[in-house]
N, C-alpha and C positions, 0 to 999 in steps of 0.2 A: 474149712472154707473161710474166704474172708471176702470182704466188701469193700468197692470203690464207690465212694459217691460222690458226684460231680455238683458242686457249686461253686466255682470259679466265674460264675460267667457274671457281667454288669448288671445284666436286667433290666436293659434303656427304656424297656417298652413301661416299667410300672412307673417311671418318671417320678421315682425318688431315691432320697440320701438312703433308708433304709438297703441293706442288704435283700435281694428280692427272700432267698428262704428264711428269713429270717421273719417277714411277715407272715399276722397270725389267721388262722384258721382252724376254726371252736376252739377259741382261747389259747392254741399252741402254734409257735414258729412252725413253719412246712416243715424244714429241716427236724424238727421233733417226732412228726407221722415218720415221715420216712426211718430213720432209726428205730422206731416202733416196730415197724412192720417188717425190718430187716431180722432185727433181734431174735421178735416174735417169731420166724421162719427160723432161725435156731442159728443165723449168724452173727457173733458177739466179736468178732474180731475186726473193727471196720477203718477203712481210710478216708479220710474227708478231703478232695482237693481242694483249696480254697483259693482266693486272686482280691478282688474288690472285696471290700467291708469284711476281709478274715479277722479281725479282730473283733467285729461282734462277737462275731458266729462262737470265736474262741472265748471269751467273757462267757455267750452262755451253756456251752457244751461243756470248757473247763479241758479235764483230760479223759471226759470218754469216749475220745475219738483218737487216730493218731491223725496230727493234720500235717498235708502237704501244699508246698507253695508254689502254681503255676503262674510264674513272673509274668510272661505272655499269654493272653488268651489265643491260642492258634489254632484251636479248634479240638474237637474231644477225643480224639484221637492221639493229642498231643498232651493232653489233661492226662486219661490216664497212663500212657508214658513217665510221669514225675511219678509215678508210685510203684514203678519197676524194681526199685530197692528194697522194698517191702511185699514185695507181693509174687513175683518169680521164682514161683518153688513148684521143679519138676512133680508132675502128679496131683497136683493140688487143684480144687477149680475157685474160680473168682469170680464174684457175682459185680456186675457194673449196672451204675444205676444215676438218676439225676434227682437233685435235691429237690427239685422243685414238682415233684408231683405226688403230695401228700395225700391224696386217696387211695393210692395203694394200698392193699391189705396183703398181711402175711403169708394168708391162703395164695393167692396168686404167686407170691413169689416161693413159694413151695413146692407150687404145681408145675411151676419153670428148672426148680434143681430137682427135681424128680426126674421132669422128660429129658433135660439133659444127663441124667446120672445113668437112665435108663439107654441110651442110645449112643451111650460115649461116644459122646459128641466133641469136638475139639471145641464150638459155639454153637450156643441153645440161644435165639431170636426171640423175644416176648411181642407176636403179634396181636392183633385185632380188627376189627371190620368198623367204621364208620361212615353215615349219610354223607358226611360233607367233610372227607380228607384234608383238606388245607390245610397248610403248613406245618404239615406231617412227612416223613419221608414215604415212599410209596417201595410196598413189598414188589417186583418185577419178576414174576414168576418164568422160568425156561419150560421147554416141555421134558428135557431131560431129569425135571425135579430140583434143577439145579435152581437159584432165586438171588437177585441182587438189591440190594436197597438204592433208591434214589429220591435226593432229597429234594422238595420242592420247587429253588431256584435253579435247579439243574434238571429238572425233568421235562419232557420232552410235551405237549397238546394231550396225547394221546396218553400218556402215564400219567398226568395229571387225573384224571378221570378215576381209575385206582381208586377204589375202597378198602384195601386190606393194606393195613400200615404196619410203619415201625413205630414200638411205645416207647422204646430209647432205654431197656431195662434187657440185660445179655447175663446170660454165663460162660463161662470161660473155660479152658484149658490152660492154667496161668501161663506157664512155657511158651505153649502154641500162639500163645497171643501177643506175649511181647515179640517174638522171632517176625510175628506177620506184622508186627507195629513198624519195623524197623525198613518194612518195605513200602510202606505209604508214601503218598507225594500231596504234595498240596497243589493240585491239579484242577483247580475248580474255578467255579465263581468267584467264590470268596476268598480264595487263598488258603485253606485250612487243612488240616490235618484230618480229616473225616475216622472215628472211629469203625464205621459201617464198612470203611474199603477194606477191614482185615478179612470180611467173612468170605471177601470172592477172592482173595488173595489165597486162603484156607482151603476153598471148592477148589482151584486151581492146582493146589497141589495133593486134590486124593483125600482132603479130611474131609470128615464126619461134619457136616453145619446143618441143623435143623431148625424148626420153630416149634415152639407152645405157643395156644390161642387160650384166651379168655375173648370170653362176649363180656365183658364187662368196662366196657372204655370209659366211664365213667372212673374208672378207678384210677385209669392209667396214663389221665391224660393230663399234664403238664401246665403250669400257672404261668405265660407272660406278662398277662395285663390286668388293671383291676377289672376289670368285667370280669375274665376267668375267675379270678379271685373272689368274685362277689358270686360264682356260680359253682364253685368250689364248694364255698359258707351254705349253700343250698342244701347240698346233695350229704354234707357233713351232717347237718342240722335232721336233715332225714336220716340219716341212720341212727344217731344221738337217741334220737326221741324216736324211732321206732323201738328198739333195743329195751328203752326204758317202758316205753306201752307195752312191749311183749311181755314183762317181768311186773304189770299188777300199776305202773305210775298212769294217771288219767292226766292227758294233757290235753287241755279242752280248748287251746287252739294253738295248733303248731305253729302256722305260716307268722304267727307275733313273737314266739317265744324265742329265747336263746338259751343253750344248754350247753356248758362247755366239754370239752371233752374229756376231760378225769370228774365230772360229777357222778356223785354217788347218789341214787332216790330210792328210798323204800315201798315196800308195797304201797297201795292205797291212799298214798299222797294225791293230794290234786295240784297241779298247776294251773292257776287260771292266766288269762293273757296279758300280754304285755309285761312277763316278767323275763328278766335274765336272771341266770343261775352259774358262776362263774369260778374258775381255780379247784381247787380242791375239794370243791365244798363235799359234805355229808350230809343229805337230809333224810331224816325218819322215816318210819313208818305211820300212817293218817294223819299226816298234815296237810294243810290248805293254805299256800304258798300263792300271796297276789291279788287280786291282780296289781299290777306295777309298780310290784318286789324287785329287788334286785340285791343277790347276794352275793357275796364272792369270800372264798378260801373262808368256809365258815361250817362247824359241826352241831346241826341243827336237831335235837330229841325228837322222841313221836309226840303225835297230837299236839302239833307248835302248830300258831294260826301267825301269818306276818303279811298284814295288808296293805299293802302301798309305800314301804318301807324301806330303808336302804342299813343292809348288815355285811359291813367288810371285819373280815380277819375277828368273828368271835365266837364263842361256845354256847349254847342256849341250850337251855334243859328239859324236858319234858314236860307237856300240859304250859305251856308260855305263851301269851299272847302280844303282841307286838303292832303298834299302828292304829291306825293310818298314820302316816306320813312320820314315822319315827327315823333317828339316825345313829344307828350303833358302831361306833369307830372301832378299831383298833382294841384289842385286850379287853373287849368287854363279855364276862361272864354271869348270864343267867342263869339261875336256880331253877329247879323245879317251882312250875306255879306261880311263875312271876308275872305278872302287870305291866307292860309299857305301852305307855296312850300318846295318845294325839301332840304331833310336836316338843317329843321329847329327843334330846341327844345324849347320848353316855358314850364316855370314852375312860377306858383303864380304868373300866371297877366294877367289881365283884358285888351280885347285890342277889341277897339268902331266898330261901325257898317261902313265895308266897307271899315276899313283898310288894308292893305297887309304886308304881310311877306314872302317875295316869295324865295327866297332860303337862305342855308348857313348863318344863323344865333341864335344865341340864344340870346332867350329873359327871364330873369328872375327876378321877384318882381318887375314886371314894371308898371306902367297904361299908356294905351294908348287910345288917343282919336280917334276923328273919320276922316275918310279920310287920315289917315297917313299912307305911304310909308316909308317901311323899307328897305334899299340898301342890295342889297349882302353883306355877311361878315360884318353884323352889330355885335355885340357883347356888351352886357350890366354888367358891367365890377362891381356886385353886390355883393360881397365878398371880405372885407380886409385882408382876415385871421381869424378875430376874431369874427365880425360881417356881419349880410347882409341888405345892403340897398335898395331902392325903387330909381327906375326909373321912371320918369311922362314927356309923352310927350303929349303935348295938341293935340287939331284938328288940321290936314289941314299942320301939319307937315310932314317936309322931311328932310329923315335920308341918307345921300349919304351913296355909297357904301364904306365897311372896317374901319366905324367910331365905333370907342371906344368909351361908354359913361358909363364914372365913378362915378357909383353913390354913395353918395346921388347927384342926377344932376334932370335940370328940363330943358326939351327944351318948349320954349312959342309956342305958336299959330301961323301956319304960317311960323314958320322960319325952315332953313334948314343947313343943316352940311355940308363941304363938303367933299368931297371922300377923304380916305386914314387920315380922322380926330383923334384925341383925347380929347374926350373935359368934361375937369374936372370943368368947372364952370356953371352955369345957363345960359342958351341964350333966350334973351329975345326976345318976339310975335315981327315977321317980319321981323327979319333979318338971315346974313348967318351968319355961323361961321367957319371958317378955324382955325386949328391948327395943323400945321406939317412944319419941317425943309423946309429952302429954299432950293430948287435943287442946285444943283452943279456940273459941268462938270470937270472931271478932263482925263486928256487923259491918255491914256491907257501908249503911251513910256516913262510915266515917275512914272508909276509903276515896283518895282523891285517885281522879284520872289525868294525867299530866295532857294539856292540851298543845297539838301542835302549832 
């Protein structure tokens, strides 16, 4: 079996440059669910039509789609026509679907190549029921069982009313379907090639056209505008964080939090509110993550505490404590047991099991070893201008408070800096190092104040 999926269209209504699938929902492009849920359903073989902003789309898929190009938007009927060279294999069936309604799950479109497989059908209809049909096509039921779709700006007072719609997700007969493509007309409103007219063209001549129903519209209903999109983020967000409550994570207030969609949580972690948890991340078992954490694509140990903190792209080890208000960039890796306090930044550097960084410091392209204490107001001084150098401070070292260390520097094993330092040369294992002006008392009555 193979897949058409339909993003060619502008997407005028989200009133931006962005490609509409292309926007994200629980931290992934639409076009990314949808592929999921295709897959997921066990079909890997897929066609992506594309038109406007195809070169995102291709930037972030790459080549795990084969992509086709509908020079004109004419309507979806003419969309999947461009994929007649690839897809028209007597006996085969074809699943057609639109990029843009990333709640679908796999399960549903499972239960749709089922009822179609089961009723060789030449086309299986993915219906459903909704309060308030707009701008949906409407199912127009015969009494002979026969059924037509009609789309909104062509339906009649009376059809408008219509609660059982089209979700705009089909399976195919490939054959049968291009042969019925070839008889459509653009006979409408709009001028378009309607894919829905193949199915009465199909009843007409004696095939098999059915529906599967899911009660779940919620899944299957499609992103125009950011309202939808921001009602999308809802109902994503509820499943996210139900998923993870079911499996032991306590998330103690949902309607604040954000949880992306490839996040991993261990049992008996707590999420408190106001945190996002974003990309790949991986968080432990019995942590207390928050409130107003924010991580992203980062592999978090158990029993890590990170309070009011912000941790992109790093590894953290078991038993760590992090915050408030700390900032871990990029390549930074904690040890088991480690220490970072109140307005600290580290970026690209390794620092050993059970060392401390407890406030007002930044550490960057440093290694640090184990047991070492960093003073208030350390500052690793890892930028000339032109270049950036590494900082290496062994075990068991001590950095007094408001020492400058200008790297390339290496403090030895044991030895320790002392407060209010600068220190641009190597200190070797075991000793101190002082470097700052000698005090000096000068009394006050024999400063002048320059009068204006």
């Amino acid at each position: 079996m193979k897949a058409i999926i339909l993003a060619a269209g502008k997407g005028t209504r989200m009133k931006s440059k962005i490609n509409k699938v292309m926007h994200l929902v629980g931290g992934l492009p639409m076009i990314r669910h949808v592929l999921n849920a295709v897959k997921g359903a066990g079909v890997n073989d897929c066609f992506l039509v594309i038109g406007h902003g195809g070169d995102e789309i291709k930037e972030y898929l790459g080549d795990e789609v084969t992509y086709i190009l509908q020079m004109q938007q004419l309507g979806t009927g003419h969309a999947v026509m461009q994929a007649e060279p690839h897809c028209n294999l007597k006996g085969e069936s074809v699943l057609v679907l639109a990029g843009d309604t990333p709640l679908i799950t796999e399960e549903i479109i499972k239960d749709l190549i089922e009822t179609h497989k089961n009723n060789a059908a030449a086309a299986t209809v993915l219906v459903t029921k909704v309060a308030d049909p707009t701008g949906y096509g409407r199912i127009i039921r015969a009494e002979n069982g026969r059924f037509r779709i009609v789309e909104e700006k062509d339906a009649s007072p009376a059809e408008k009313l219509v609660q059982e719609i089209n979700t705009g997700c089909y399976c195919f007969d490939a054959s049968e379907l291009f042969v019925a493509l070839k008889q459509v007309r653009a006979d409408n409103e709009q001028g378009e090639y309607y894919l829905t007219d193949v199915l009465e063209i199909m009843q007409s001549s004696g095939q098999a056209v059915v529906t599967s129903f899911t009660a779940d519209f919620e899944a299957v209903q499609g992103i125009n505008n950011r309202l939808q999109l921001a009602e999308a983020e809802k109902i994503l967000q509820r499943r996210i964080q139900r998923r993870l409550m079911e499996s032991g994570v306590t998330i103690i207030a949902p309607e604040t939090t954000f949880i992306g969609s490839e996040v991993r949580i261990g049992q008996d972690t707590i999420i408190y509110p106001f945190t996002i948890i974003e990309g790949k991340t991986v968080i432990g078992q019995d942590c207390k993550i928050g409130p107003g954490a924010r991580i992203k694509d980062s592999i978090i140990g158990d029993m890590v505490e990170i309070d009011s903190s912000v941790v992109i792209s790093s590894t953290i080890g078991d038993r760590v404590t992090i915050g408030p208000f700390a900032y871990l960039r990029p390549e930074t890796k904690l040890a088991r047991g480690v220490k970072v306090g109140d307005f600290v930044e580290i970026k690209k550097s390794i620092i050993g099991e059970n060392s401390k960084v407890p406030h007002l410091s930044y550490v960057g392209d440093s290694n640090i070893g184990k047991n070492v204490n960093i003073g208030a107001g350390t500052i690793t001084c890892n930028y000339d201008g032109v270049n950036k150098h590494r900082t290496v401070i062994e075990d068991n070292a001590f950095i007094g408070s408001n020492t400058n260390l200008v790297a390339p520097v290496t403090i030895g094993r044991g030895a320790k800096t002392g407060a209010g330092s600068t220190i641009t040369k190597d200190v070797p294992e075991g000793v101190l190092a002082v470097e700052r002006e000698k005090q000096r008392h000068i009394p006050l009555s024999k400063m002048t104040v320059k009068k204006e």
